[in-house]
C-alpha positions in Angstrom: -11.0 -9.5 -1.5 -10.7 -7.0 1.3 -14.1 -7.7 3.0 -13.8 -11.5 2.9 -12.1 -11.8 6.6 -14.3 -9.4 7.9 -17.3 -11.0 6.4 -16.4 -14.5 7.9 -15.1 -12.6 11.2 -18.1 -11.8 11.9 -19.7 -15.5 11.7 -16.7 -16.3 14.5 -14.4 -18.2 12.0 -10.6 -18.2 13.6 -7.9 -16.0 11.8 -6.5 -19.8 11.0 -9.5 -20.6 8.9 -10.2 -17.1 7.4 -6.7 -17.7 6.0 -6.5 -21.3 5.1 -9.5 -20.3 2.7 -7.2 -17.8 1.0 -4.6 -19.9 1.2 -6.6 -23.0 -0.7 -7.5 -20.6 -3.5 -4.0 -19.1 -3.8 -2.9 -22.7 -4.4 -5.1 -23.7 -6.8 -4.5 -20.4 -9.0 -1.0 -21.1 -8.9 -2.2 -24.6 -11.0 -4.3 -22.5 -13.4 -2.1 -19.8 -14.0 0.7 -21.9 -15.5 -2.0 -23.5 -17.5 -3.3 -20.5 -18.9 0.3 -18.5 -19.6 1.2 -22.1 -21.1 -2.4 -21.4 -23.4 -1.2 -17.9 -24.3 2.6 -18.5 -25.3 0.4 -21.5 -27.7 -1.5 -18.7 -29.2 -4.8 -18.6 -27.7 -6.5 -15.0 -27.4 -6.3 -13.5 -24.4 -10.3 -12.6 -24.0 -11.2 -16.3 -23.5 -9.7 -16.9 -20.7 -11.4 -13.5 -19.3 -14.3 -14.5 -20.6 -13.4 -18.2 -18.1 -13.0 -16.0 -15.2 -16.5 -13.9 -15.4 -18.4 -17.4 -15.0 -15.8 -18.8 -12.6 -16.3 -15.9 -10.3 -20.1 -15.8 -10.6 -20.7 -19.4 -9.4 -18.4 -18.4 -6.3 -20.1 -15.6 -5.4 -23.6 -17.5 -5.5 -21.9 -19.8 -2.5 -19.8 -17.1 -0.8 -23.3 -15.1 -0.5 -25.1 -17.7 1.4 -21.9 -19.4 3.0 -22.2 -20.4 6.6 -19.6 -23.2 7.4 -16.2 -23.6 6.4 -16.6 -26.3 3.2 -18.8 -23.9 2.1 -16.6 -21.3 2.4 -13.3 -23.1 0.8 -15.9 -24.5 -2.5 -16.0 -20.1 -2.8 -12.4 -19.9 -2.3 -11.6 -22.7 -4.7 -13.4 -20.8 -7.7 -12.3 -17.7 -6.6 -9.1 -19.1 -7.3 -9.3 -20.6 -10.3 -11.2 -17.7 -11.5 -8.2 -15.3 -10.9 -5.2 -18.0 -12.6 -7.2 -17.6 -15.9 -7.4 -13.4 -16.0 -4.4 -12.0 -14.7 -1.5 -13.7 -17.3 -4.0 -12.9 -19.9 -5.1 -9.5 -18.9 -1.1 -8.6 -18.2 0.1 -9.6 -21.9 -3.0 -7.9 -23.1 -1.4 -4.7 -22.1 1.8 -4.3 -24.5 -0.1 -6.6 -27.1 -2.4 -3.3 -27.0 -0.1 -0.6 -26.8 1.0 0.0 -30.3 3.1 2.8 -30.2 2.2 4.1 -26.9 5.0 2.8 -24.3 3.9 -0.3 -22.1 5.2 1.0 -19.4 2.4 3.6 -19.4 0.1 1.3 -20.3 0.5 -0.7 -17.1 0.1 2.8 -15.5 -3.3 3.3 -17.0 -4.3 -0.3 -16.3 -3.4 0.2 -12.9 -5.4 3.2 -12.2 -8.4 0.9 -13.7 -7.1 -1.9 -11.3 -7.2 0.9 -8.1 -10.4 2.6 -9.4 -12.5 -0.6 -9.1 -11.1 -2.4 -5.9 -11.7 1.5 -4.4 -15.6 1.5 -5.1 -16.1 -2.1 -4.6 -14.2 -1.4 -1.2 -16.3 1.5 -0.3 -19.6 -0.2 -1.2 -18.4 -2.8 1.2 -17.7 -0.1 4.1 -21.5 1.3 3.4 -22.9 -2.2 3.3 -20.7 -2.7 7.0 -22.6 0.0 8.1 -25.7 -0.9 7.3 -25.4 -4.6 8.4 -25.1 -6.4 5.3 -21.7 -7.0 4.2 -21.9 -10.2 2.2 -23.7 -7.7 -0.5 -20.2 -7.1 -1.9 -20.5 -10.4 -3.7 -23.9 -9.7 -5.1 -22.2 -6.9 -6.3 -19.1 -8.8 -7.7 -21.1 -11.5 -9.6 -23.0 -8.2 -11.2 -20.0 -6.9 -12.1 -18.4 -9.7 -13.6 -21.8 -10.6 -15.7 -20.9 -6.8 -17.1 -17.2 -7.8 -17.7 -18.3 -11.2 -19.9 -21.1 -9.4 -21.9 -18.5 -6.4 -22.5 -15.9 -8.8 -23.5 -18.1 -10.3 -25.9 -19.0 -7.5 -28.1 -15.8 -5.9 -27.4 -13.1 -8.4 -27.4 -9.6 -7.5 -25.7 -7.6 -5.9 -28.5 -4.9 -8.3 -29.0 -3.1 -6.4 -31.8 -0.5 -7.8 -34.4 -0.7 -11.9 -34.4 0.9 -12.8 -31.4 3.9 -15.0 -32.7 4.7 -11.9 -34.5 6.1 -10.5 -31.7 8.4 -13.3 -31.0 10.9 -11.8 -33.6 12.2 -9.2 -31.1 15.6 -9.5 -30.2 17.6 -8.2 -27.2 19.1 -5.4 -26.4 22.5 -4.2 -28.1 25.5 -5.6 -25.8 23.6 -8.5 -23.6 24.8 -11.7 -23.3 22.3 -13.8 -22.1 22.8 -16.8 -20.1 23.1 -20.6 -21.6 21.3 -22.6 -19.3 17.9 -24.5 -20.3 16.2 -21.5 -19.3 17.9 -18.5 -20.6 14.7 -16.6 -20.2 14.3 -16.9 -16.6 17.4 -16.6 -15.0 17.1 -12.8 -15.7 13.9 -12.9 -13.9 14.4 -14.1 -11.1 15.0 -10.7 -9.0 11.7 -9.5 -9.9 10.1 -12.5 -8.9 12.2 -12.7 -5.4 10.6 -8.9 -5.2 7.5 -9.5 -5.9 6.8 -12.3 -3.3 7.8 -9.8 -0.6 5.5 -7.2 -2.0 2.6 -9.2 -2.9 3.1 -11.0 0.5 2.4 -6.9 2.4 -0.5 -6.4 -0.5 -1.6 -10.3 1.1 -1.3 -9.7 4.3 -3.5 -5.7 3.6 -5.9 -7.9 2.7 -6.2 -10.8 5.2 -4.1 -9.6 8.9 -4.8 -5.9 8.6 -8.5 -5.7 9.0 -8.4 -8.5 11.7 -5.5 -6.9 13.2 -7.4 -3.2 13.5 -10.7 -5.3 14.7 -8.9 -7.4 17.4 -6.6 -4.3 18.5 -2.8 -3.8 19.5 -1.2 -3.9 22.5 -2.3 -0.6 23.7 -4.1 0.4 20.8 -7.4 -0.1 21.1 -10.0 -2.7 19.0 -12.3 -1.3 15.9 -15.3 -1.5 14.9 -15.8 -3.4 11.2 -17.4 -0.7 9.7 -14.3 1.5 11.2 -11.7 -0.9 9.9 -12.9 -1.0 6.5 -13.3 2.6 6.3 -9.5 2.5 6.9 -8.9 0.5 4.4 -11.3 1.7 2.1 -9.5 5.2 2.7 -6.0 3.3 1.7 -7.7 2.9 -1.5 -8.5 6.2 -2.3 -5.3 7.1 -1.9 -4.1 4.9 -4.2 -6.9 5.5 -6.6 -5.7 9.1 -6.6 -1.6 8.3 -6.8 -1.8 5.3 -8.9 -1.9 7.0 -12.8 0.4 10.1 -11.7 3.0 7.8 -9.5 2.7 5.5 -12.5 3.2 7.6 -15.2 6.6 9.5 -13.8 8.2 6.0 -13.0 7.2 5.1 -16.5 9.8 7.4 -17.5 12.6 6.1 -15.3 14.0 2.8 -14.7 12.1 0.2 -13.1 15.1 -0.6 -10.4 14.3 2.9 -9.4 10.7 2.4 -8.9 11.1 -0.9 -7.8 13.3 0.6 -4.4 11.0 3.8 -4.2 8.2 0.6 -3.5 10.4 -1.3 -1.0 11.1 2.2 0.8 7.5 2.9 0.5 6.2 -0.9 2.2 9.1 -0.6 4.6 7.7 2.8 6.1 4.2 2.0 6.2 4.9 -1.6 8.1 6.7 -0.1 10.6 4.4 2.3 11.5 1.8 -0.4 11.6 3.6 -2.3 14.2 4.8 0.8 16.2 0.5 1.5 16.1 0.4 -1.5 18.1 2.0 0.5 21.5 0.1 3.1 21.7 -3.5 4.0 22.5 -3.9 7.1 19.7 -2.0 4.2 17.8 -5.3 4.2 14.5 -3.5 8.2 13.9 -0.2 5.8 13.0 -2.1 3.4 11.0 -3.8 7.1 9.2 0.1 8.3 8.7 1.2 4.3 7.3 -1.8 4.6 4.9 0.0 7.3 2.4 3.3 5.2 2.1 1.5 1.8 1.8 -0.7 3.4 -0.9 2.3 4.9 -2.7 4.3 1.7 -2.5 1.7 -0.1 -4.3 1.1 2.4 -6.9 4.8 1.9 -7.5 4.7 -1.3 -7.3 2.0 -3.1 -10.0 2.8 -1.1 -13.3 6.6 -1.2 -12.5 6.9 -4.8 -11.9 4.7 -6.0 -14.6 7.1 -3.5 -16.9 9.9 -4.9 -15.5 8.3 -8.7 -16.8 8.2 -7.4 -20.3 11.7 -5.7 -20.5 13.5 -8.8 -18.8 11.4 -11.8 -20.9 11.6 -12.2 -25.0 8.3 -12.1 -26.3 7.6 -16.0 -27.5 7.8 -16.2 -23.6 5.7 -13.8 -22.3 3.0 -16.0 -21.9 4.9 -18.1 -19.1 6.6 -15.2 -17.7 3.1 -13.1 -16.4 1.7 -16.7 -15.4 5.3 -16.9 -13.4 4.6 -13.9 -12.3 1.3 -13.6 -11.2 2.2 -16.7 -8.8 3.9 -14.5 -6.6 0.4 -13.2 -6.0 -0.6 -16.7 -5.4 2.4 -17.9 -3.5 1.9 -14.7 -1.1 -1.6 -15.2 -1.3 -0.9 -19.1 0.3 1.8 -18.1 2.7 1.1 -14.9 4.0 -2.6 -15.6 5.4 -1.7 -18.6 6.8 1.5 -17.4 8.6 -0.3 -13.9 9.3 -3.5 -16.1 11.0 -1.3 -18.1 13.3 0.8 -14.9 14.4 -2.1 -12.9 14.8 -4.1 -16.6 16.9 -0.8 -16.6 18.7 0.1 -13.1 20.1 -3.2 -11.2 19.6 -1.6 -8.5 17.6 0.2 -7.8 14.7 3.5 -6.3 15.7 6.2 -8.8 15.1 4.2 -9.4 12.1 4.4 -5.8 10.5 8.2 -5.7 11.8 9.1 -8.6 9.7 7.7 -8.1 6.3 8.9 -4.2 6.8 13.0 -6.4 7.4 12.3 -8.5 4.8 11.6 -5.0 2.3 15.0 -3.7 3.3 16.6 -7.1 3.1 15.6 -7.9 -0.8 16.9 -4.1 -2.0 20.0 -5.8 -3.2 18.8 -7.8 -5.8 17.7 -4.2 -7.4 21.3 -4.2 -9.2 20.6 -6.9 -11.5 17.5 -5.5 -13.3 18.6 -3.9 -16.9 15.7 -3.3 -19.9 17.4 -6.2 -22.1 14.2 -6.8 -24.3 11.8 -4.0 -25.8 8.2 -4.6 -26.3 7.7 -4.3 -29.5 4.5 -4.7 -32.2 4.6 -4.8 -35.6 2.0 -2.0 -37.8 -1.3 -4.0 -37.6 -1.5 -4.1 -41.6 1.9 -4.8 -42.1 0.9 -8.4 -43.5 -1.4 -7.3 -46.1 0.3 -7.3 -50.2 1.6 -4.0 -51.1 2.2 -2.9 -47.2 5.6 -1.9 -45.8 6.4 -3.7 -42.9 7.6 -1.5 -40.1 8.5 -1.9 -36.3 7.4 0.4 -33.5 9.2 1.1 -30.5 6.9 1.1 -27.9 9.3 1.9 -25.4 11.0 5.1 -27.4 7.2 5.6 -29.5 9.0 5.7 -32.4 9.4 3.7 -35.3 12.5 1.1 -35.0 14.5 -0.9 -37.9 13.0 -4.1 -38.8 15.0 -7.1 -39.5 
C-alpha cells in the first residue's frame, strides 16, 4: 500500500493517476464488502472469504510487478480491491466470534498489533528494496505472503467459535431505547462511521499524498529522496508497531468516546505539523516530531473503532455493520487520493491539504457524545449445545459469566 505511489512515481505517472488507481479499487471494494458482510450475517464462515482474498491478491501482484502503463496499473488496482472487500468484514467479526471470554475490546488490540507488525516489515522491506533500486519487489513479496496466508488458513481455519446465529440472542443494554425506524441498528452507528471517514481519509491520504508530498517538497522545505521518504514512513510504522498493543490495551479498559477524541487530538497534531513542515527548510525535523502523534492516533484509532462497531450493532447484524464499516476505508480510500492528487498537481505542496483534514478532526469531536456500549459481545460456552451440557453466557466485555435467557 505505502510503496505503490512511489513505485509508479518513479515511472512519471501524475499524482492524478497514482490516485485514480486507488481510487478505482476503493470503489470496487466498497461493492464487495457489502457483499461479503451480507455473506456473513447469512452464515457463511469467515475463512472463505480470506481464503478469496489470498488468490485475489496474488493475481494482482503478478500484474502490479510487471506494470508499465496505466490499464495495467488500474487491472492491479481493481483486484487489489476486490481482494480487500472480501477480508476485512470477515477478519473484523472473526475477532469477538474468537474471543470467548477474553474482552473484544482487547482482542482488537492484539489484532492490531498483528495488523501494525506486518504493514511495518513489509514497509521496511520496501525502504531496503528503494535503496537498492528495486522497489516493485514488495509485491513479489506480498503474493509470497498471501500464498502463506491461504495455505495457513487451510489447515488452520479462522476459529469462528459458537454457531454464529447463536450470537444473535444478545440483547441491549439495561435502560436503552432504541430507535423505530427501518433501521434501528444503524442510526446508532452513524457517529462512528462520520469518524471514521475523517480518520481513514488521514490513514488514506499517509498512504497516497504523504510520500509524494515529502518527494516533491514544501514550500521551503526541501524535496526527498524515495528511499528517504519511505524511511519516514517506514519509521511512522515502527512507532506504531511499538504503541499499537500497549495504546490498545489501556483504551480497552476505557470508553471508546475517550479513545476515539484522544485519536482525533492525536491526527489533528500530527497534520498540522505536516503543513507547518511545508515553511520551513529544517521542515523533515517537523514531519520526525508529527510522526509520534500520527502513529499514536492510529494506534487509537483501529481497535477502538472496530470496538465501538460491536458495542453499537446487535449481533444478527454484525455482519453488515464491519462491511459498513470498512467502507469508510474504501470511501476515504476513493476520495482522499483523488482530492489529495489534484491539490498536490495544483499547488505543488501539501499545506492546505494537511490544514484541512487536521479542521475537519477538530470539527467531527462533537459527535463523540452520542457513543454509549448499548450491546455486549457476547458468546455462548462452545459445548453448550451438546445433551447433558449447561448452557451458560460469557461476558466478554466484564470476562465473566452473565445470566442467560
Amino acid at each position: 500500500m505505502f510503496m505503490t505511489p512511489l513505485i509508479f512515481h518513479a515511472i512519471d505517472f501524475s499524482a492524478r493517476e497514482v490516485g485514480s488507481g486507488l481510487a478505482v479499487s476503493a470503489l470496487i471494494g466498497t461493492v464487495v464488502r457489502l457483499l461479503s458482510g451480507a455473506l456473513l450475517d447469512r452464515g457463511i464462515r469467515c475463512s472463505w472469504p480470506v481464503r478469496g482474498t489470498t488468490l485475489l491478491a496474488i493475481a494482482a501482484d503478478l500484474i502490479l510487478l510487471q506494470a508499465d502503463n496505466y490499464n495495467s496499473y488500474l487491472v492491479g488496482q481493481l483486484l487489489l480491491g476486490c481482494a480487500a472487500g472480501l477480508y476485512w468484514p470477515a477478519i473484523e467479526l472473526a475477532v469477538p466470534l474468537s474471543c470467548g471470554s477474553m474482552p473484544s475490546g482487547k482482542g482488537y488490540a492484539l489484532v492490531r498489533s498483528a495488523d501494525a507488525l506486518g504493514i511495518g516489515i513489509g514497509t521496511l522491506i520496501g525502504t531496503a528494496a528503494a535503496t537498492l533500486g528495486t522497489l516493485r519487489t514488495v509485491y513479489s513479496v506480498e503474493a509470497v505472503c498471501m500464498g502463506a496466508v491461504l495455505v495457513l488458513i487451510s489447515l488452520y481455519p479462522l476459529q469462528d467459535g459458537p454457531p454464529y446465529r447463536v450470537l444473535s440472542c444478545n440483547s441491549p443494554e439495561p435502560g436503552d431505547q432504541l430507535p423505530t425506524s427501518r433501521l434501528p441498528w444503524l442510526l446508532p452507528l452513524l457517529p462512528v462511521l462520520v469518524i471514521s471517514v475523517v480518520a481513514t481519509g488521514i490513514l488514506a491520504l499517509q498512504q497516497s499524498a504523504l510520500p509524494l508530498d515529502l518527494v516533491r517538497g514544501g514550500l521551503l522545505r526541501p524535496a526527498l529522496s524515495e528511499s528517504h521518504s519511505s524511511a519516514l514512513i517506514a519509521l511512522q510504522l515502527t512507532l506504531l508497531v511499538s504503541l499499537q498493543w500497549p495504546v490498545g490495551r489501556w483504551l480497552a479498559e476505557r470508553s471508546v468516546a475517550f479513545g476515539l477524541g484522544l485519536s482525533l487530538a492525536g491526527f489533528s497534531v500530527g497534520c498540522g505539523l505536516i503543513a507547518l513542515s511545508s515553511l520551513f527548510e529544517s521542515g523533515t525535523a517537523l514531519v520526525l516530531a508529527a510522526l509520534l502523534p500520527m502513529a499514536f492516533a492510529q494506534a487509537a484509532f483501529l481497535p477502538t473503532a472496530t470496538e465501538a462497531v460491536i458495542e453499537e450493532t446487535p449481533p444478527e447484524h454484525r455482519g453488515l455493520a464491519m462491511a459498513l464499516f470498512s467502507q469508510c476505508f474504501a470511501i476515504s480510500a476513493i476520495v482522499a487520493p483523488l482530492a489529495g492528487g489534484a491539490l498536490l498537481d495544483l499547488q505543488s505542496n501539501g499545506l492546505v491539504l494537511w490544514l484541512l483534514m487536521g479542521g475537519a478532526c477538530i470539527v467531527v469531536v462533537p459527535t463523540l457524545r452520542n457513543l454509549k456500549p448499548r450491546y455486549r459481545a457476547t458468546a455462548i460456552n462452545a459445548d453448550a449445545h451438546l445433551p447433558g451440557k449447561k448452557q451458560q453466557r460469557i461476558d466478554a466485555v466484564a470476562g465473566s459469566p452473565g445470566n442467560l435467557r
